[in-house]
C-alpha positions in Angstrom: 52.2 -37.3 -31.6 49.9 -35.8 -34.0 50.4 -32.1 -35.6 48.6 -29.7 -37.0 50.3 -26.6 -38.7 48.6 -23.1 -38.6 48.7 -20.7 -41.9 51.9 -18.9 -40.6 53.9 -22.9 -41.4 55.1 -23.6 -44.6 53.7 -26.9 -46.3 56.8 -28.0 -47.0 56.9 -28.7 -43.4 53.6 -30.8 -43.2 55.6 -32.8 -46.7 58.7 -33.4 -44.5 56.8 -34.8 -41.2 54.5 -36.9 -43.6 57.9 -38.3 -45.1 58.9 -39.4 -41.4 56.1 -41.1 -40.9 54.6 -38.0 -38.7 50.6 -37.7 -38.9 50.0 -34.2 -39.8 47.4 -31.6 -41.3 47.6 -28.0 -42.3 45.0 -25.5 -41.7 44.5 -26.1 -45.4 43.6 -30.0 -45.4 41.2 -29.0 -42.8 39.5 -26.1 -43.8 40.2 -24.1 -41.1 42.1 -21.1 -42.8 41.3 -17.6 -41.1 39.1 -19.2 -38.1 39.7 -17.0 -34.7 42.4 -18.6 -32.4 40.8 -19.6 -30.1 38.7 -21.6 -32.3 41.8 -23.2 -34.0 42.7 -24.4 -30.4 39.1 -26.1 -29.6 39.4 -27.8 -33.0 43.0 -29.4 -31.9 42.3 -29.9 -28.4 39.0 -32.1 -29.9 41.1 -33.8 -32.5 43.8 -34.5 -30.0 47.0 -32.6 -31.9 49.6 -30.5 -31.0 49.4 -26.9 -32.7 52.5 -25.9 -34.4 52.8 -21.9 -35.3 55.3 -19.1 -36.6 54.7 -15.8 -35.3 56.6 -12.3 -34.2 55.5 -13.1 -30.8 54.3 -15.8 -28.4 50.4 -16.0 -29.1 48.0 -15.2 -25.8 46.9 -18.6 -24.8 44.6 -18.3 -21.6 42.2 -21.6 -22.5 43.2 -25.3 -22.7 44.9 -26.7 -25.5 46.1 -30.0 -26.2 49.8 -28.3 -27.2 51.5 -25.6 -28.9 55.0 -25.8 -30.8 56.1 -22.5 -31.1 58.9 -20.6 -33.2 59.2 -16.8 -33.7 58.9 -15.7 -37.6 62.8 -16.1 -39.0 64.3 -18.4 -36.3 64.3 -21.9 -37.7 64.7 -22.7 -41.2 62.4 -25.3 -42.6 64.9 -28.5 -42.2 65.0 -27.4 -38.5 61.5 -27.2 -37.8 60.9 -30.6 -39.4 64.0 -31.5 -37.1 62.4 -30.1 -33.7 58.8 -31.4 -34.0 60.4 -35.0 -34.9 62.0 -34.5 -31.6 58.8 -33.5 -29.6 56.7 -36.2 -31.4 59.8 -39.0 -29.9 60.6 -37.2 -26.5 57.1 -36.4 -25.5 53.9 -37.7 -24.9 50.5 -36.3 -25.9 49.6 -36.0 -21.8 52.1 -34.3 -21.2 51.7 -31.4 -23.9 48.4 -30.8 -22.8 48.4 -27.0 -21.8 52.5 -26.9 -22.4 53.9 -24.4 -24.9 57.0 -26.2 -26.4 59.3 -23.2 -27.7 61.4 -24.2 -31.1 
């Protein structure tokens, strides 16, 4: 399973996957900070990773995607968001997060 955090997900987070052995990029690393939504998800779906993002509500997704990992702002702390993307990357496969919204 490959990630790719949004600007709303700590670093730390991208540091504790890469620990794991998890590949992983921020928005950052990829130079995609402040690019539309929508364009964030063309990018992944391409690249063939799973979007992880933080926000006060569910974000409108009405085109394909090759996964979201979702957590509302305040619900996980750090050590269990690293926790709950380990256990998407071993439960799941990358087929079967295509157009899924996995909720943390």
């Amino acid at each position: 399973m490959r990630f790719y955090l949004d600007e709303h997900v700590q670093n730390v987070v991208a540091e504790g996957l890469c620990g794991y052995g998890v590949d992983v990029i921020t928005v950052e690393e990829a130079g995609r900070i402040g690019e539309p939504d929508e364009e964030q998800l063309a990018f992944t779906t391409i690249e063939g990773r799973v979007t992880m993002t933080i926000w006060d509500s569910m974000p409108a997704c009405g085109i394909p995607h090759a996964g979201i990992a979702f957590s509302q702002v305040g619900q996980c702390s750090v050590g269990e968001l690293i926790e709950n993307l380990l256990l998407i990357a071993g439960a799941m496969e990358m087929d079967e997060m295509k157009n899924h919204v996995e909720f943390i």
